[in-house]
VOVEXNU-336132 format. One record per atom (N, C-alpha, C, O): residue number from 1; atom name; residue in three letters; z, x, y. Coordinates in pm, 1 decimal. Each point is the difference from the previous one (the first is absolute). Layout:
<node seq="NUM" atom="CA" type="ALA" z="Z" x="X" y="Y"/>
...
END
This chain:
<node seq="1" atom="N" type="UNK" z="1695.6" x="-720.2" y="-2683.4"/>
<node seq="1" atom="CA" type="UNK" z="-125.7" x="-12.5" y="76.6"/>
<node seq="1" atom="C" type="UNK" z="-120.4" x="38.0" y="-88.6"/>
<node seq="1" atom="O" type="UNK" z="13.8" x="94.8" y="-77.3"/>
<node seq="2" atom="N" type="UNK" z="-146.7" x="-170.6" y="83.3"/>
<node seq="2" atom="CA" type="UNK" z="-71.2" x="-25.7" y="-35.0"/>
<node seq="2" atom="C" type="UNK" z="-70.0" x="181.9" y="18.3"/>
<node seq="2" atom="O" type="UNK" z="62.8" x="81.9" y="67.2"/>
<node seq="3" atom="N" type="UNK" z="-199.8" x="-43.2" y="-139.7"/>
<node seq="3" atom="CA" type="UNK" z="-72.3" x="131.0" y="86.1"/>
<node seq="3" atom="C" type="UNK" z="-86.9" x="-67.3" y="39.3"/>
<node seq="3" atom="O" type="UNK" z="-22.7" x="42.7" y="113.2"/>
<node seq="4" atom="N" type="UNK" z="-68.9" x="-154.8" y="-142.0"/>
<node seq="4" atom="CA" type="UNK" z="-51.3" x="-66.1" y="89.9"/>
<node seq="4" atom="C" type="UNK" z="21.3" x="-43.0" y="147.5"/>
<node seq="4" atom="O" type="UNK" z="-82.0" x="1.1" y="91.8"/>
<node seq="5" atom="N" type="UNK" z="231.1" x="-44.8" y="-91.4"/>
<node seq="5" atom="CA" type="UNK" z="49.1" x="-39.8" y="106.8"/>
<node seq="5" atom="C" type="UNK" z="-35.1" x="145.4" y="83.4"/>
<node seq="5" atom="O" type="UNK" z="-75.5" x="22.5" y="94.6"/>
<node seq="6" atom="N" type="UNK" z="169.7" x="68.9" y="-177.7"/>
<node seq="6" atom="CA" type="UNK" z="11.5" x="173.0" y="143.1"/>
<node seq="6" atom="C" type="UNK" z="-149.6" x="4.0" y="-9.7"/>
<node seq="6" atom="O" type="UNK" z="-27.5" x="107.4" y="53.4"/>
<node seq="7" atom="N" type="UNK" z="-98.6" x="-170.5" y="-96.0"/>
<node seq="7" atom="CA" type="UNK" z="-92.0" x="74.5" y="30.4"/>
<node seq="7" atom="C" type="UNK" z="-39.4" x="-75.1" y="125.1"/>
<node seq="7" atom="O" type="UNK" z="-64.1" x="50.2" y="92.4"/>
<node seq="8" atom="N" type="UNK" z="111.2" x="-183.8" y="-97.5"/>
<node seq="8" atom="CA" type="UNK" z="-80.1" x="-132.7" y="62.0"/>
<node seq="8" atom="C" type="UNK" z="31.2" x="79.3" y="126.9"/>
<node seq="8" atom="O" type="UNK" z="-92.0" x="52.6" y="62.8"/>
<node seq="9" atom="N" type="UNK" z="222.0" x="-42.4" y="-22.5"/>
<node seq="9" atom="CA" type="UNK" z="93.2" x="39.3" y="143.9"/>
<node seq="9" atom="C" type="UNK" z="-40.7" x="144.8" y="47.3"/>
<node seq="9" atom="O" type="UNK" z="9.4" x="46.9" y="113.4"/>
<node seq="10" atom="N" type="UNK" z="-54.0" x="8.8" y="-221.6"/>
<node seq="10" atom="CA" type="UNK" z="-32.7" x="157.2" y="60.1"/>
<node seq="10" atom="C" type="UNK" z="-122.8" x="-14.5" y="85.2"/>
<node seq="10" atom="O" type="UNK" z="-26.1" x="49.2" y="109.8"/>
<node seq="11" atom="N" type="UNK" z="-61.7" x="-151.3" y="-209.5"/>
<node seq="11" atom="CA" type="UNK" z="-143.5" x="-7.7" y="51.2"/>
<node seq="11" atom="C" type="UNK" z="-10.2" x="-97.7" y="180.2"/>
<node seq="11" atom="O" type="UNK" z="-76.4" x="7.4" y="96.2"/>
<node seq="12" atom="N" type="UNK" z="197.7" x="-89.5" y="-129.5"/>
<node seq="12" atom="CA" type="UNK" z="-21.4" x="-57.7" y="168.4"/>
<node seq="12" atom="C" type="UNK" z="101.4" x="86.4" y="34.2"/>
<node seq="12" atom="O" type="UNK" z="69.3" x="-101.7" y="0.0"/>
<node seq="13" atom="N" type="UNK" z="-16.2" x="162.5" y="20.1"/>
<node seq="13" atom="CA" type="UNK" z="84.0" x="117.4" y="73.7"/>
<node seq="13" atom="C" type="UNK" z="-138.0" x="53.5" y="66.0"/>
<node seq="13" atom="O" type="UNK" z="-20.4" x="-44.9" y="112.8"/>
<node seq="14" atom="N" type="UNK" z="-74.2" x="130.1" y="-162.3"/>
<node seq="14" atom="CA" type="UNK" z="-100.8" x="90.2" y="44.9"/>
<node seq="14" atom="C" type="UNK" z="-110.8" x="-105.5" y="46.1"/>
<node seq="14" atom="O" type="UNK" z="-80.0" x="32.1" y="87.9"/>
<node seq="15" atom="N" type="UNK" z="76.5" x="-137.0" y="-137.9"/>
<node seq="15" atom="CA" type="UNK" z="-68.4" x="-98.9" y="82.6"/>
<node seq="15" atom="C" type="UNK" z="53.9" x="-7.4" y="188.4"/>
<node seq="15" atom="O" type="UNK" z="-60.5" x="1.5" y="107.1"/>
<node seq="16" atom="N" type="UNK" z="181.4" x="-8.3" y="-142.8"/>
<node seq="16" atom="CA" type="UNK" z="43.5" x="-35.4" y="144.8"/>
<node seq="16" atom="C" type="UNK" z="-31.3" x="91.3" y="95.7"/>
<node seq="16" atom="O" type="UNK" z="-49.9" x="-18.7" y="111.0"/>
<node seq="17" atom="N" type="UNK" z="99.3" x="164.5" y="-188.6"/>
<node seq="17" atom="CA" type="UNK" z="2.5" x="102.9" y="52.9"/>
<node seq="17" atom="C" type="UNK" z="-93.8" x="65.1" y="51.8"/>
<node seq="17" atom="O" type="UNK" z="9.6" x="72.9" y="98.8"/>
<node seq="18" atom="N" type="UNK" z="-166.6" x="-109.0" y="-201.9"/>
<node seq="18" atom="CA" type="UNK" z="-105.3" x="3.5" y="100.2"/>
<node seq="18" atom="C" type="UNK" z="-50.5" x="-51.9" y="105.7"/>
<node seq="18" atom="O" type="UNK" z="-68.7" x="44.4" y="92.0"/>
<node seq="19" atom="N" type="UNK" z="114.4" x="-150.0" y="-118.9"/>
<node seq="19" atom="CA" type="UNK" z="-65.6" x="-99.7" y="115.9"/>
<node seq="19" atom="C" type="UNK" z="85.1" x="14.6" y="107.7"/>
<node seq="19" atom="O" type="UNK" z="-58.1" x="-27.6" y="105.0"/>
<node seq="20" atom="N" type="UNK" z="190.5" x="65.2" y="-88.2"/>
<node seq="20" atom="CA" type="UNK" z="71.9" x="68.1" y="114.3"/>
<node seq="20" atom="C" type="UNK" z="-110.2" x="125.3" y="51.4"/>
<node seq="20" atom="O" type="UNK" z="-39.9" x="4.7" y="116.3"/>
<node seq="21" atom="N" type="UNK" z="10.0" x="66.5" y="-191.6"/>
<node seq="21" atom="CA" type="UNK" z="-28.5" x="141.9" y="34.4"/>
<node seq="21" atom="C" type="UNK" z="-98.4" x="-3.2" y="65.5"/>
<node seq="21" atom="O" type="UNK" z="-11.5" x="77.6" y="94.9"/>
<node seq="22" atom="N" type="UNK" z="-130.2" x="-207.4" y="-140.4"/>
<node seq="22" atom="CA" type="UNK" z="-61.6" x="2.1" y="25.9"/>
<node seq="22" atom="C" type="UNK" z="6.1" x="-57.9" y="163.5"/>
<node seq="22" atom="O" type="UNK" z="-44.6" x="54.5" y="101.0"/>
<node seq="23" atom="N" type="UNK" z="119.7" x="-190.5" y="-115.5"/>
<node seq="23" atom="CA" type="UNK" z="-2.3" x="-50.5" y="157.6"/>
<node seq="23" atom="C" type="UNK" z="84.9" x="131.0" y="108.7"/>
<node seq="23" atom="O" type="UNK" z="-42.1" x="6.5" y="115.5"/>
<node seq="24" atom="N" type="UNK" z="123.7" x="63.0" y="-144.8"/>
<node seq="24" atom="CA" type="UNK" z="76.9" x="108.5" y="48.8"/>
<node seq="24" atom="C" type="UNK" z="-173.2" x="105.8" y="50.0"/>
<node seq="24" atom="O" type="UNK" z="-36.5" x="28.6" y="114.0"/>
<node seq="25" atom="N" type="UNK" z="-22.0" x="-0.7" y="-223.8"/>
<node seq="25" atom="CA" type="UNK" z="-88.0" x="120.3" y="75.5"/>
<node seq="25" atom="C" type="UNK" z="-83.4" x="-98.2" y="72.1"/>
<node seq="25" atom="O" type="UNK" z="-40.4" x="59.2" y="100.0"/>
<node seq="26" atom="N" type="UNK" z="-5.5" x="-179.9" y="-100.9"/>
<node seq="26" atom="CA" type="UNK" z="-94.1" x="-92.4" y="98.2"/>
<node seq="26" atom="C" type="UNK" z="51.8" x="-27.9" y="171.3"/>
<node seq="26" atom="O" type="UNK" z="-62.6" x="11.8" y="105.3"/>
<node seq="27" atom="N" type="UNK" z="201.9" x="-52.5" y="-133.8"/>
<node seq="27" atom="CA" type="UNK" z="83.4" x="77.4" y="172.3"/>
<node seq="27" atom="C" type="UNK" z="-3.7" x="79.9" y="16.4"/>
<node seq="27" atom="O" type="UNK" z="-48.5" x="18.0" y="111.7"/>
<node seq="28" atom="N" type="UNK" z="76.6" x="78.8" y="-165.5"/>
<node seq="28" atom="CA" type="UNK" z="-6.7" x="197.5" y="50.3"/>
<node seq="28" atom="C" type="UNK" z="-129.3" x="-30.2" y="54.7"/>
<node seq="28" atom="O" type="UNK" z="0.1" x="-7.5" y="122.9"/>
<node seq="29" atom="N" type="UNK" z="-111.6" x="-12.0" y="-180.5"/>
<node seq="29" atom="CA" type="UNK" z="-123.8" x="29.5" y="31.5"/>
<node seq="29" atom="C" type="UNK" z="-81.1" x="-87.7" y="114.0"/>
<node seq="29" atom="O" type="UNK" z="-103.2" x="41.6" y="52.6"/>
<node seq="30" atom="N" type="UNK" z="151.5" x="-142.6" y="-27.9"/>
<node seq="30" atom="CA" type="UNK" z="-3.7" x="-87.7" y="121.8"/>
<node seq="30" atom="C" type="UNK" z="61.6" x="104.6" y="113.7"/>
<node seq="30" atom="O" type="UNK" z="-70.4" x="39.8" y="92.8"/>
<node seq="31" atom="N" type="UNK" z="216.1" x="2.6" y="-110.4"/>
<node seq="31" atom="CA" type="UNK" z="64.9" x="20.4" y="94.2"/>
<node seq="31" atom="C" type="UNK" z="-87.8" x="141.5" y="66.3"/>
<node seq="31" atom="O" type="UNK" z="-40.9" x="27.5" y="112.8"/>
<node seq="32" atom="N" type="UNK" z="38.1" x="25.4" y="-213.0"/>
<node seq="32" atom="CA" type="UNK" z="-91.7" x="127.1" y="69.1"/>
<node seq="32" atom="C" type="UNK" z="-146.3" x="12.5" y="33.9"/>
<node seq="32" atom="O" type="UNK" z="-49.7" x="106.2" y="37.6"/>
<node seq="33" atom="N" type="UNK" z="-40.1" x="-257.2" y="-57.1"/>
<node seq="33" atom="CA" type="UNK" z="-123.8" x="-37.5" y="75.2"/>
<node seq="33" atom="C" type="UNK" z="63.8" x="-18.6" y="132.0"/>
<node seq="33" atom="O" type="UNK" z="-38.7" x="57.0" y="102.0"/>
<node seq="34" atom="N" type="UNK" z="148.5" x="-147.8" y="-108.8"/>
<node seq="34" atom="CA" type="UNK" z="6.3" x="-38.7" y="166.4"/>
<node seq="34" atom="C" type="UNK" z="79.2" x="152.4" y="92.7"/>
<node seq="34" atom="O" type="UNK" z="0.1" x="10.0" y="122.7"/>
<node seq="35" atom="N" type="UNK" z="49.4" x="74.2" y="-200.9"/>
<node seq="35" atom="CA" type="UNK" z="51.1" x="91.2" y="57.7"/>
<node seq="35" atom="C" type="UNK" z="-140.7" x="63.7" y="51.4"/>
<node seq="35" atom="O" type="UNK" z="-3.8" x="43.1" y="115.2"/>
<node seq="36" atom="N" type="UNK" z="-101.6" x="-36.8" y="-190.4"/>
<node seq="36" atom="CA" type="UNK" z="-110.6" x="66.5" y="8.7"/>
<node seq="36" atom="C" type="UNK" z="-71.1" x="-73.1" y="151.2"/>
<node seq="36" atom="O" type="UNK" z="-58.6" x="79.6" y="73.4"/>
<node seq="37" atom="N" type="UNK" z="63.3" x="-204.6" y="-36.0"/>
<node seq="37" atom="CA" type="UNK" z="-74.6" x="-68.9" y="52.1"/>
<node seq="37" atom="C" type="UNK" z="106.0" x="1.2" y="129.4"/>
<node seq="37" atom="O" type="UNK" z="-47.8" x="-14.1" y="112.6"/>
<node seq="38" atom="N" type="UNK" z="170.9" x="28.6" y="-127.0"/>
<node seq="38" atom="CA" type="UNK" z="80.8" x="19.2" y="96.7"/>
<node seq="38" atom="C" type="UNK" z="-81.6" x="130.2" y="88.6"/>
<node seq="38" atom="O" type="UNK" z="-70.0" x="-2.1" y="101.2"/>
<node seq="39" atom="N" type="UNK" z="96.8" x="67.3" y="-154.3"/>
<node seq="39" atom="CA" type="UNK" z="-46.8" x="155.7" y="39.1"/>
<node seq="39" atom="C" type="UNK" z="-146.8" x="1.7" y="60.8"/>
<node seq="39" atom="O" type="UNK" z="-30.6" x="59.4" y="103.4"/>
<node seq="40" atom="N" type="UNK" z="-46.6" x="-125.8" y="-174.7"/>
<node seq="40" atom="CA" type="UNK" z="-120.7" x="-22.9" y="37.0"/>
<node seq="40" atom="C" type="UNK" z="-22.8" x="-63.6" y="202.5"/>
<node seq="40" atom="O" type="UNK" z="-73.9" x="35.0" y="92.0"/>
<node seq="41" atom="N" type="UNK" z="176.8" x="-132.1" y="-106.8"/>
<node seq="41" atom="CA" type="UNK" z="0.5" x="-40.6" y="130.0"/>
<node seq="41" atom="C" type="UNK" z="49.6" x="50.2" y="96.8"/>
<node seq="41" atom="O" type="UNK" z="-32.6" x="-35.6" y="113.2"/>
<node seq="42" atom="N" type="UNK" z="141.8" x="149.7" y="-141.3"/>
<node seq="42" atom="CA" type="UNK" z="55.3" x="117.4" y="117.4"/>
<node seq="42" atom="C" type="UNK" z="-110.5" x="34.9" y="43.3"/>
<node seq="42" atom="O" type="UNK" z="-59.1" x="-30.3" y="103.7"/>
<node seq="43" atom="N" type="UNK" z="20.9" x="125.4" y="-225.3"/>
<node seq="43" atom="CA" type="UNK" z="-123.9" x="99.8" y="53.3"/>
<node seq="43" atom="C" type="UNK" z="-140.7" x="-44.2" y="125.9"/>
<node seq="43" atom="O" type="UNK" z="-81.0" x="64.2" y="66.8"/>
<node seq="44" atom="N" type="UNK" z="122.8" x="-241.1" y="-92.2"/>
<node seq="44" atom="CA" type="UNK" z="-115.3" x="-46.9" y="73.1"/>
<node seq="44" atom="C" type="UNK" z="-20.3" x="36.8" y="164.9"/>
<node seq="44" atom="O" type="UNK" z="-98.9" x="-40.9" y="60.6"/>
END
């Protein structure tokens, strides 16, 4: 194997991995506006 190659694969490894992480904290953070807005409408 090439070190180019292990670099090519490392670099979209952490490519992927961000862009998981990133769409992962963008649901968390949806989910707990509407938890927020849930709550909002009890209290009404």
């Amino acid at each position: 194997m090439n070190i180019q190659m292990v670099v090519l694969i490392i670099l979209s490894l952490l490519l992927v991995a961000k862009i998981i992480y990133l769409v992962a904290t963008k649901k968390t953070d949806k989910e707990q506006e509407h938890a927020v807005h849930h709550r909002h409408h009890d209290n009404r």
